[in-house]
C-alpha positions as CSV (number, residue, x, y, z in Angstrom):
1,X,7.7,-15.9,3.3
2,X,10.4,-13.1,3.3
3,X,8.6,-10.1,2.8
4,X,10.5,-6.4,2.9
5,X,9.9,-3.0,3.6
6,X,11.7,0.1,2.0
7,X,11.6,3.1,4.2
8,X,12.8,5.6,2.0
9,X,13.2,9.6,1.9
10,X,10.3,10.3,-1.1
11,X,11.9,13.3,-2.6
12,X,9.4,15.9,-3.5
13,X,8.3,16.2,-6.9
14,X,12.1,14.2,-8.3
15,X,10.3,11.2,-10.2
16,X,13.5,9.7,-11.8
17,X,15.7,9.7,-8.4
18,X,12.7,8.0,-6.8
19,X,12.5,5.6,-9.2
20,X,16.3,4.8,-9.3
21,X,16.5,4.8,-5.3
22,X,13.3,2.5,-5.0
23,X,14.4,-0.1,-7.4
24,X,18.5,0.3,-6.0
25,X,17.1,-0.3,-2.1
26,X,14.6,-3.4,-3.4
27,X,17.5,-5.0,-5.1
28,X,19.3,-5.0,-1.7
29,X,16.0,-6.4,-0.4
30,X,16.5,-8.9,-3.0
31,X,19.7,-9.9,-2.3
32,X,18.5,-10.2,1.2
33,X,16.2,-13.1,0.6
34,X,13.1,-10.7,0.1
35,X,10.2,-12.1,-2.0
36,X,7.7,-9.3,-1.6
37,X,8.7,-5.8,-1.2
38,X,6.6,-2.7,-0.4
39,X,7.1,0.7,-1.4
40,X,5.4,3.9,0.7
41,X,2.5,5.7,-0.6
42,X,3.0,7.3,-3.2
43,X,6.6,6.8,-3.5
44,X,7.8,8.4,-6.9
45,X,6.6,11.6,-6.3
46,X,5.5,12.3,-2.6
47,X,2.1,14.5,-2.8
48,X,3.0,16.7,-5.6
49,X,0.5,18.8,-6.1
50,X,2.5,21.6,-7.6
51,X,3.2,19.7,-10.8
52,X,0.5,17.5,-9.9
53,X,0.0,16.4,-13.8
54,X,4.1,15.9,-14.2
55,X,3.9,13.2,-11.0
56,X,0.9,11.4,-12.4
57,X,1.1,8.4,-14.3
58,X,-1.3,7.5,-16.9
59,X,-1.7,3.9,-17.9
60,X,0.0,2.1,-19.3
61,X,3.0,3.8,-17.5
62,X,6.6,4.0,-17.9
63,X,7.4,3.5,-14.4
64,X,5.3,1.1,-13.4
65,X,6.8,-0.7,-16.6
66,X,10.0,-0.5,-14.9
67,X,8.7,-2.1,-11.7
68,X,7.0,-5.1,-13.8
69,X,10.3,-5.7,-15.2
70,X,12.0,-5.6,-11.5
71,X,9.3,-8.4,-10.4
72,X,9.8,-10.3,-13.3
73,X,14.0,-9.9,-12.8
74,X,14.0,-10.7,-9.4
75,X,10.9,-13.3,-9.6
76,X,9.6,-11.2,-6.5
77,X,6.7,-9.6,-5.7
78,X,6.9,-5.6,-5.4
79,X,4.1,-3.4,-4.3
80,X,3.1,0.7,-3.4
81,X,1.1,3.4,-4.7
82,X,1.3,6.2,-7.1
83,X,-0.3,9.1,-8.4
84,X,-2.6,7.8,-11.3
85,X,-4.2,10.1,-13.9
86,X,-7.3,8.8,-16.0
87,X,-8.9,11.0,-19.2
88,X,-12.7,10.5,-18.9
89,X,-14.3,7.9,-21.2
90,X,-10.5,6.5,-21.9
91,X,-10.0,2.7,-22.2
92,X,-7.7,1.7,-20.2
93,X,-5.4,-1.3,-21.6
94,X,-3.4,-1.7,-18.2
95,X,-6.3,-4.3,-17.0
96,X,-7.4,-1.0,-14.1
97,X,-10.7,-0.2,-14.2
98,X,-11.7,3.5,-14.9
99,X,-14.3,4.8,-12.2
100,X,-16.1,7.7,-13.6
101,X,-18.6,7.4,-10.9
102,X,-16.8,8.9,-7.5
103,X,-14.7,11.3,-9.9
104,X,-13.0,14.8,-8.7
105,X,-12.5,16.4,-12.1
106,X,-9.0,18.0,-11.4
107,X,-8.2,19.4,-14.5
108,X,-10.9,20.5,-16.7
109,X,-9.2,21.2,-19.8
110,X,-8.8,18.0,-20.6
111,X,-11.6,16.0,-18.2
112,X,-9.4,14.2,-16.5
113,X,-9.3,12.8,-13.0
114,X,-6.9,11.3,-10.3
115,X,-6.5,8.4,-8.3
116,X,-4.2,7.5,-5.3
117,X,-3.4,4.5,-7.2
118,X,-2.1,1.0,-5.4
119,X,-0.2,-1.4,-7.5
120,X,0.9,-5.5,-7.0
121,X,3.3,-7.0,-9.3
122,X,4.1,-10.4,-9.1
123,X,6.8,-12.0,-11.2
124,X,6.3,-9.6,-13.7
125,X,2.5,-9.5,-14.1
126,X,0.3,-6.8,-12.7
127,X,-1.5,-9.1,-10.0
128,X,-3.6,-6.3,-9.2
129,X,-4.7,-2.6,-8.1
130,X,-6.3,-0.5,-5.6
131,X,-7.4,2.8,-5.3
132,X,-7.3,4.4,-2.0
133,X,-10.9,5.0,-1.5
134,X,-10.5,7.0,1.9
135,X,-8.6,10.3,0.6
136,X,-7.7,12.7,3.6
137,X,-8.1,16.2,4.2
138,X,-6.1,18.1,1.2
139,X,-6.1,15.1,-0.7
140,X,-9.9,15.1,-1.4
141,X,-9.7,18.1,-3.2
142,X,-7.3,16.2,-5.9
143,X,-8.3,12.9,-6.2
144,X,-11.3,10.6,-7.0
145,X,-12.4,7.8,-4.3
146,X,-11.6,4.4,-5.2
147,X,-14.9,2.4,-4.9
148,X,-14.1,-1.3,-4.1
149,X,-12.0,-2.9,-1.1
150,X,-11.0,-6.4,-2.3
151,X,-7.9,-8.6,-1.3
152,X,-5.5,-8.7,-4.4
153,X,-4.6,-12.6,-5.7
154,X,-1.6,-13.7,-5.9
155,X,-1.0,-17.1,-8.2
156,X,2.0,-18.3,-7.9
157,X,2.3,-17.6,-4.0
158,X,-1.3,-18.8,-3.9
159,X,-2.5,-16.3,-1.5
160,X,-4.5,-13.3,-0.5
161,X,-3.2,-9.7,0.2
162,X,-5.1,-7.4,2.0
163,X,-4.4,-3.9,0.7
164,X,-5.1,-0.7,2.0
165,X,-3.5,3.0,2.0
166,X,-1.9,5.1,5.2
167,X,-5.3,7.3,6.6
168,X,-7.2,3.7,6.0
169,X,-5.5,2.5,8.8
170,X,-7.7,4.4,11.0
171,X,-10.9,2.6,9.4
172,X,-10.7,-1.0,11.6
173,X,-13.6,-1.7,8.6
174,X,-11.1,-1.8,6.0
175,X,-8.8,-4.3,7.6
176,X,-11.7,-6.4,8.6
177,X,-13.4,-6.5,5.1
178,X,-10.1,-7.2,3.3
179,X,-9.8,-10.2,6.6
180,X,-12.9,-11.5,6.3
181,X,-12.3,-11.9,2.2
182,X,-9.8,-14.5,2.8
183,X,-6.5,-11.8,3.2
184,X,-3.8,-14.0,4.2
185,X,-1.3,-10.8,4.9
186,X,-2.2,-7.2,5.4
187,X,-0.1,-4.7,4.0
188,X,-0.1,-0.8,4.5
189,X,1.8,1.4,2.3
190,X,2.0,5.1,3.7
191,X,3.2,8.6,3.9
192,X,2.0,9.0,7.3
193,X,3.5,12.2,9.4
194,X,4.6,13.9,12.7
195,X,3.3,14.9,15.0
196,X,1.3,10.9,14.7
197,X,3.9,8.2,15.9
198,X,2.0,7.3,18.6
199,X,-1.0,6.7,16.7
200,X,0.7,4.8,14.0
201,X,2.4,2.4,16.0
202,X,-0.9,1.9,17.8
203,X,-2.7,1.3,14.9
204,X,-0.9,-0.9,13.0
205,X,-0.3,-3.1,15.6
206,X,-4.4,-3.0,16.4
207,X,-5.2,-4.0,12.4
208,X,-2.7,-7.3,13.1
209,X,-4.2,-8.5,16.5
210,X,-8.4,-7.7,15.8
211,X,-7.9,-9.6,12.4
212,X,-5.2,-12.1,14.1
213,X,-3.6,-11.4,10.4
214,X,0.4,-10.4,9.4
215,X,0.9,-7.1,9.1
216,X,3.3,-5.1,6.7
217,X,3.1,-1.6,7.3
218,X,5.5,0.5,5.4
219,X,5.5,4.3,5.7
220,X,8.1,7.0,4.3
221,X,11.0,8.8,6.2
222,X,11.9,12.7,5.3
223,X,10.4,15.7,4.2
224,X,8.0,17.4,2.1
225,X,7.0,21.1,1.8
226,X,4.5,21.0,4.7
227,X,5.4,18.3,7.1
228,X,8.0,15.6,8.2
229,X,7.3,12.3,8.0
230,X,9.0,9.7,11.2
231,X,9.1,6.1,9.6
232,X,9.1,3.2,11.8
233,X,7.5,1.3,9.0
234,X,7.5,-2.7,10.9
235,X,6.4,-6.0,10.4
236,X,4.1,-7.3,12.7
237,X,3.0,-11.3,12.8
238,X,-0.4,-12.6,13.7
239,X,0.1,-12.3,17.3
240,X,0.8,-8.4,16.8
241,X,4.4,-9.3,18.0
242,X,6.6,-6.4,16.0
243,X,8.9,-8.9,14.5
244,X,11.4,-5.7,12.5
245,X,11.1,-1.9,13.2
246,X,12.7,0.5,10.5
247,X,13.0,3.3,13.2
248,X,13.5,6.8,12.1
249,X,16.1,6.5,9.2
250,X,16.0,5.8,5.4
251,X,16.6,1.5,5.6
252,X,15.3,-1.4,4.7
253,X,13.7,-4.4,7.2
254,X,13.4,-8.0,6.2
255,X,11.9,-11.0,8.1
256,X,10.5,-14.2,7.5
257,X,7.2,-14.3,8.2
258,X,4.9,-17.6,9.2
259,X,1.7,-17.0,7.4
260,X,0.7,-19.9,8.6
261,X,0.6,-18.5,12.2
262,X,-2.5,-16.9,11.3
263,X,-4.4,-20.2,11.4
264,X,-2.9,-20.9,15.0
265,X,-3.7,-17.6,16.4
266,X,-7.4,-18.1,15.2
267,X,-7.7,-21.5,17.1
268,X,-6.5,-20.3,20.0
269,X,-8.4,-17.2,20.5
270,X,-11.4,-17.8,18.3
271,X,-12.4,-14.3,17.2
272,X,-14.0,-14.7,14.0
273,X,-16.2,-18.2,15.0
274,X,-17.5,-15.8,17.9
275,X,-18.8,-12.4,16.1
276,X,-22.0,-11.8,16.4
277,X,-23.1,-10.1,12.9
278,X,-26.9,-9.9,14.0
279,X,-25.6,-7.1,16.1
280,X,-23.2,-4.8,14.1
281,X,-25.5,-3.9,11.3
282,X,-25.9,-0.2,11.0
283,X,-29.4,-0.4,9.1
């Protein structure tokens, strides 16, 4: 499967010029073969929490419209997160749950609350969602926790995509839950920053060999008020060989990954036959 990563320069708080560079840069994925594409976190907005209520979305969304009709275009799968905003007690008809229960009310005017909001198309239909349910730092004091971690379905690819959101990557228990559900592919979408290179290109090779699982990890390059952000967003195969490495420039990477190879790597170095769940229980 060609899968694709867009390493792009989020810029701050500009929705429309995300939008218009995200969808311009995944066509040239496109063109390239590319049959899923990932976006970084938050990637229309960056964490804009000056005009926090302008970057939200709420459901059913313009923008993510626009990337349904992309994936149905292009016949592709195209996934990333955004800012998500939810009014208490609404109904939502996007087919995304609302979570009342692990709510940060962040604007009490109106009761509403926000999520760091994952989204799959595939070919057009909303395949699924996920919201980041490990917030970091700053961020807990603006969104709600997400309270499930469950690989998304895809139907026409017939497989399983693990799912999880940049500060996740330092909770292995993520990776190995979404693994042991049957994930076929593991893919992190992030806005992860300096001074951390060296902990992001250790981690996200470590998710790919402990869960002998591919591994698309696609963070942001730039700037935002507070901090730089240093890319080298890769794609890692079962093995944890990097197999494309975006550096430290606005890009895209493509490769054709063997899902398949996960199988092989599991026979030869039998990992999950030889865990020994008696012992890790906490209780």
């Amino acid at each position: 499967m060609k899968v694709a990563c867009i390493q792009m320069d989020v810029l701050h708080c500009r929705k429309q010029e995300n939008l218009e560079k995200a969808l311009h840069m995944a066509l040239k994925a496109v063109r390239k073969g590319a049959e899923l594409i990932v976006l970084p976190e938050v990637f229309s907005t960056g964490f804009c929490y000056e005009n926090f209520d302008h970057a939200a979305e709420i459901l059913p969304s313009s923008l993510l419209e626009n990337l349904a009709c992309f994936s149905d275009a292009n016949d592709c799968v195209i996934m990333g997160s955004v800012i998500e905003k939810v009014v208490q007690e609404e109904t939502s008809d996007s087919g995304i749950p609302v979570d009342s229960e692990n709510s940060t009310l962040s604007d009490s005017s109106n009761s509403s609350f926000y999520y760091n909001l994952g989204f799959c198309f595939e070919s057009g239909t909303l395949a699924g969602s996920y919201r980041k349910t490990h917030p970091f730092k700053t961020e807990n004091s603006y969104f709600s926790k997400g309270s499930s971690i469950e690989p998304i379905s895809l139907k026409k690819q017939n497989l399983k995509i693990g799912f999880e959101i940049c500060y996740e990557l330092r909770f292995p228990e993520v990776a190995r839950k979404l693994s042991l559900a049957g994930s076929d592919l593991l893919v992190t979408t992030a806005s992860f920053p300096n001074p951390r290179s060296e902990h992001w290109n250790i981690l996200v090779k470590a998710r790919a060999i402990e869960n002998q699982i591919p591994h698309i990890a696609c963070n942001r390059i730039g700037s935002a008020p507070n901090c730089s952000y240093f890319g080298n967003s890769m794609i890692i195969d079962a093995w944890g060989e990097v197999k494309a490495d975006a550096g430290n420039k606005e890009c895209i990477i493509v490769h054709d990954l063997d899902l398949s190879g996960k199988n092989e790597v599991r026979k030869m170095i039998p990992v999950f036959e030889n865990r020994r769940t008696e012992l890790y229980s906490e209780d």
